[in-house]
C-alpha positions in Angstrom: -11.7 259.7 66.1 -10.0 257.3 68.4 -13.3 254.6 69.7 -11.1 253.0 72.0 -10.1 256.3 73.9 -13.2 257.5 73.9 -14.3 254.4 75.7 -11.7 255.2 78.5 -12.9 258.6 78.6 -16.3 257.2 79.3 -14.8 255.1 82.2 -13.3 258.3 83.5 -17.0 259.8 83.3 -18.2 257.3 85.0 -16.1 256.4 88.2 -16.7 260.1 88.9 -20.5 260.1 88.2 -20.4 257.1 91.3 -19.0 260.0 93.7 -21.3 262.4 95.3 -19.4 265.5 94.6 -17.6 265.1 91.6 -19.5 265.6 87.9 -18.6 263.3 84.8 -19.1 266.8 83.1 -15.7 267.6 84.5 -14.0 264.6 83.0 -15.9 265.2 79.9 -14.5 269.0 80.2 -10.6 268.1 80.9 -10.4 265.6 78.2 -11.4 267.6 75.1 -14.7 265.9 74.4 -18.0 267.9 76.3 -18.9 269.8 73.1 -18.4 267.1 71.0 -21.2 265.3 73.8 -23.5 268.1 73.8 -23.7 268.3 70.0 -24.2 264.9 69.3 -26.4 264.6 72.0 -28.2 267.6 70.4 -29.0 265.9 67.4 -31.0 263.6 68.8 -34.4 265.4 68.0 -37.7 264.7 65.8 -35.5 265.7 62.8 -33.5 262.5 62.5 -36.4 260.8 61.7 -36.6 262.7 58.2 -32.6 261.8 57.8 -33.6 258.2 58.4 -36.5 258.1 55.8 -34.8 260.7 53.3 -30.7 259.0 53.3 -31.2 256.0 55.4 -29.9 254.4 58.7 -26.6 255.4 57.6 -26.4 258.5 57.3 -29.2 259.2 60.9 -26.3 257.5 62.4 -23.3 259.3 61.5 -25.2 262.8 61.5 -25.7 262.1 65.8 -22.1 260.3 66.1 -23.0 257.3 66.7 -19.9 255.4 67.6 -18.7 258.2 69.3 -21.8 257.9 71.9 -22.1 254.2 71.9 -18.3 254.2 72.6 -18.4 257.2 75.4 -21.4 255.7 77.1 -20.1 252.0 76.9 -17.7 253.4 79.5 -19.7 255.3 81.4 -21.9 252.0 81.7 -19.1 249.6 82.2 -17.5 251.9 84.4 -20.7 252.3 87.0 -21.7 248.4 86.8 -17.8 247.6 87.6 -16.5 250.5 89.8 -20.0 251.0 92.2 -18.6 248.2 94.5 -15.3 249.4 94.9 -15.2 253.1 95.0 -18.1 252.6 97.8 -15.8 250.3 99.6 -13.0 252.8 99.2 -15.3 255.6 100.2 -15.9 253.8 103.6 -12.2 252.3 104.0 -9.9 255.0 103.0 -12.1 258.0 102.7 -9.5 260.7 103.1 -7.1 259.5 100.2 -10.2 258.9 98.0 -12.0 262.3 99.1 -8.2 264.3 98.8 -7.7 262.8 95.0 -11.3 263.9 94.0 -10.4 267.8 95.9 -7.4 267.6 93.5 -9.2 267.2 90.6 -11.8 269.5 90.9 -9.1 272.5 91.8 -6.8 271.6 89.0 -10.1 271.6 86.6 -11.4 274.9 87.4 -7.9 276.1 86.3 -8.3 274.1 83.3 -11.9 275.6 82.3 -10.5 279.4 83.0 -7.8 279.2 80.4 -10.5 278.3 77.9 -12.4 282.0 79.1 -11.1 284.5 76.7 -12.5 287.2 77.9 -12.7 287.8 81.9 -14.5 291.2 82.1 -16.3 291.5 85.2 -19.6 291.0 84.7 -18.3 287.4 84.0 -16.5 287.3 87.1 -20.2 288.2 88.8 -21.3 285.0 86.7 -18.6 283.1 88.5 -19.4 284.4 92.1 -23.2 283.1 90.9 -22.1 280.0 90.0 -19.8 279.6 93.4 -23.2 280.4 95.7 -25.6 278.1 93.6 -23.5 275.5 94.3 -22.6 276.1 97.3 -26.6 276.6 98.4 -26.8 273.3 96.9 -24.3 271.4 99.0 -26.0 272.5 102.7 -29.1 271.9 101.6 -30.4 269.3 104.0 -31.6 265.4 102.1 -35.0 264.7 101.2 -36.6 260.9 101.8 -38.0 260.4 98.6 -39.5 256.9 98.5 -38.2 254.9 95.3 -41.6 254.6 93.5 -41.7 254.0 89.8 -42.2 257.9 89.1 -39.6 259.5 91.5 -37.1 256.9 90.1 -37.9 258.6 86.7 -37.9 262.0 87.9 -34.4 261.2 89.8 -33.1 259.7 86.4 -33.5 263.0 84.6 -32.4 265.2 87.1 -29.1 263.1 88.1 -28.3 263.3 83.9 -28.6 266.9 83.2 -26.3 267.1 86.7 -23.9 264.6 84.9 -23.2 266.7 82.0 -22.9 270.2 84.3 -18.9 270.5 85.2 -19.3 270.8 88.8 -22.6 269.7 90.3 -22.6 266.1 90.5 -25.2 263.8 89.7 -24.4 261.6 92.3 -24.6 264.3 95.1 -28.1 264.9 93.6 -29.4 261.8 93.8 -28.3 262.2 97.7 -29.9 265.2 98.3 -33.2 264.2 97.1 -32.8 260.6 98.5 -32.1 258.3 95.9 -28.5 257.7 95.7 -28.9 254.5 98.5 -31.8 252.7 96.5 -30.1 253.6 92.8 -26.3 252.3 93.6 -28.2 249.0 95.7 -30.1 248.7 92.4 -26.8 248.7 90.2 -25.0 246.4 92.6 -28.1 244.3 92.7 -28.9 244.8 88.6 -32.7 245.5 89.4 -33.7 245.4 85.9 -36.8 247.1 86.7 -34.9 250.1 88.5 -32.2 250.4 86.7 -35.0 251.0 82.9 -37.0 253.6 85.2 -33.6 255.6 85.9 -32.1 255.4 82.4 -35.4 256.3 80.6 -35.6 259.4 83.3 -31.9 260.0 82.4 -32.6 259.5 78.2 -35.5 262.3 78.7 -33.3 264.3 81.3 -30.3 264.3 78.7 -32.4 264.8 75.4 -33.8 268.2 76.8 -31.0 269.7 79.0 -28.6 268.9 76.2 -30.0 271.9 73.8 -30.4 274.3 76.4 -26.3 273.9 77.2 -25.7 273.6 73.8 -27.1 277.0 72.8 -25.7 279.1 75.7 -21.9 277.8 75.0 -22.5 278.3 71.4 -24.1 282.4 72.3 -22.6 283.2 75.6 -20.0 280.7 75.8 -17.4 282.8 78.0 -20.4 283.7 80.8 -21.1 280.1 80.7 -17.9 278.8 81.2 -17.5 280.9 84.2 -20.6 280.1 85.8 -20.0 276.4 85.3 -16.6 277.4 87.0 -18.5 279.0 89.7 -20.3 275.6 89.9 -17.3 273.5 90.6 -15.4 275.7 93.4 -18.9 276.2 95.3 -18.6 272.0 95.6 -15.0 272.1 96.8 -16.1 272.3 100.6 -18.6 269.2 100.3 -15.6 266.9 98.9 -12.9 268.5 102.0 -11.1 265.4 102.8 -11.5 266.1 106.8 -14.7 266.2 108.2 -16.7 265.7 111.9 -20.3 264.3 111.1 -23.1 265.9 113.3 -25.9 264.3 112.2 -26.1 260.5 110.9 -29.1 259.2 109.1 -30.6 255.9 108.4 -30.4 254.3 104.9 -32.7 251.8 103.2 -30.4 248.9 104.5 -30.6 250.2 107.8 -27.2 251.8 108.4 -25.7 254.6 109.9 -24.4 257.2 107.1 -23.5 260.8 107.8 -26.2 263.5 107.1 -24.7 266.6 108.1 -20.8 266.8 108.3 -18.2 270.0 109.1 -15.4 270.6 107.7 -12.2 270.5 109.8 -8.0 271.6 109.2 -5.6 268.3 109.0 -4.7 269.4 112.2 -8.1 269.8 114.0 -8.9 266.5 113.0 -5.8 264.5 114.3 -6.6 266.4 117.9 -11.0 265.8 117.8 -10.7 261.8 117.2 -6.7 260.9 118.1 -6.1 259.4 114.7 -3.9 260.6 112.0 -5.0 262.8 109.6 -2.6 261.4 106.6 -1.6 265.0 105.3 1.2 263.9 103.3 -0.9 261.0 101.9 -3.7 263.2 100.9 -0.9 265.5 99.5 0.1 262.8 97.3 -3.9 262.0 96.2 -4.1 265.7 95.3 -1.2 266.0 93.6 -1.6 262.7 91.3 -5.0 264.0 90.5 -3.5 267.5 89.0 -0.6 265.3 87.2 -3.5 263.3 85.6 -5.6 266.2 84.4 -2.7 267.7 83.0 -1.9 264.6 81.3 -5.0 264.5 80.2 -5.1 268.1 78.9 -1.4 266.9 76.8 -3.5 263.9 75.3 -6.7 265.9 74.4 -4.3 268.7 72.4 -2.0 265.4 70.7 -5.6 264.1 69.7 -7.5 267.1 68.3 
């Protein structure tokens, strides 16, 4: 296995897990490498202990994949310490481009996922439709104000992980509907040691227990899971529209002004409501480049296998 490409594809993972609306699980999905994650991340149970004692550090190590996770989660890692600032800057600054590339990718990757379904009877279809109103339900739910104590920190780690590794429901988004996106990224940009240990020992937990309960429904119902996890990522489409008119603002933790409760708008709606232009053939261009790059990806992952 190639470390150093792995390490990218934890970058990938990452710089989406910093946008609410987009999953690392989709990245994960579109370059060849989520069961490979699950199952390694599987093995990290009680029984390893035994390996240890019985065959040594060794052989504990390869058994969970070691390098591959300590490569795939550098990235992750150096990807969210280095890339926080600037996707939040270019979030703010150029939020249609940003929000167009990240509509691209999500539409090309739910084609992606389907070819993998080999059987599309209905009754999977109904899975999909399930999957496309969870999400969905998900995405107008209105924000909670959790307060960042010690054990909601914790409690937001876990959940925000097992969204990670979901294709479609991002962890990210989740942290911003229970209302700890604001005080996690400040701690990341900030490097709040203390913060920053609550949320990754709420994300090791999250991870260690989600990770066998996806594992063992793509390994016994893998098609019906596939399309529900479809499901998942075309019922987030509309939250990641590149046009939008906020309603509602709300207050963050440093005291501005972020939207709360936005509607979606056409190109052309949004050039007449606030006199600006609505950079169609720009976002054209985002969504386009994001659909050469999965398929790119998709051409590496098969060169690689």
């Amino acid at each position: 296995m190639n470390y150093l490409s792995t390490f990218f594809k934890g970058i990938a993972m990452g710089a989406a897990d910093v946008v609410p609306g987009v999953s690392g699980g989709t990245i994960a999905f579109i370059t060849g490498i989520y069961d490979t994650l699950l199952e390694s991340i599987r093995r990290i149970n009680p029984s390893i202990l035994s390996l240890w004692k019985r065959d040594g550090f060794k052989a504990a190590f390869n058994h969970i994949n070691g390098f591959f996770l300590i490569a795939l989660f550098g990235g992750v890692f150096t990807s969210i310490a280095t890339l926080a600032k600037l996707i939040s800057w270019l979030l703010v600054t150029h939020p249609i481009p940003i929000w167009s590339f990240f509509f691209g990718l999500i539409l090309v990757s739910v084609v992606h996922i389907l070819k993998q379904v080999e059987q599309k009877t209905v009754s999977r279809w109904v899975f999909l439709l399930l999957g496309v109103a969870f999400a969905y339900c998900i995405t107008i739910l209105k924000p909670l104000h959790m307060e960042p104590t010690s054990i909601n920190v914790l409690i937001a780690g876990a959940i925000a992980i097992c969204a990670m590794i979901l294709p479609g429901i991002s962890g990210s988004f989740i942290l911003l509907l229970i209302g700890m996106y604001t005080p996690v990224l400040a701690a990341v940009k900030s490097f709040d040691i203390a913060i920053l240990a609550l949320f990754l020992t709420g994300c090791v937990l999250g991870l260690l227990s989600f990770s066998h309960v996806l594992s063992w429904l793509l390994k016994r119902f893998r098609d019906t899971t596939l399309m529900f996890l479809t499901g998942l990522m075309i019922g987030t489409l509309p939250k990641i529209w590149p046009w939008k008119e906020t309603i509602s603002w709300r207050t963050n933790s440093k005291g501005e002004q972020v939207p709360l409760i936005q509607h979606n708008l056409s190109p052309f709606e949004f050039e007449q409501m606030f006199n600006q232009p609505s950079q169609l053939v720009i976002a054209i261009v985002m969504m386009l480049a994001a659909v050469a790059l999965v398929l790119g990806l998709e051409k590496y992952a098969e060169r690689s296998r």
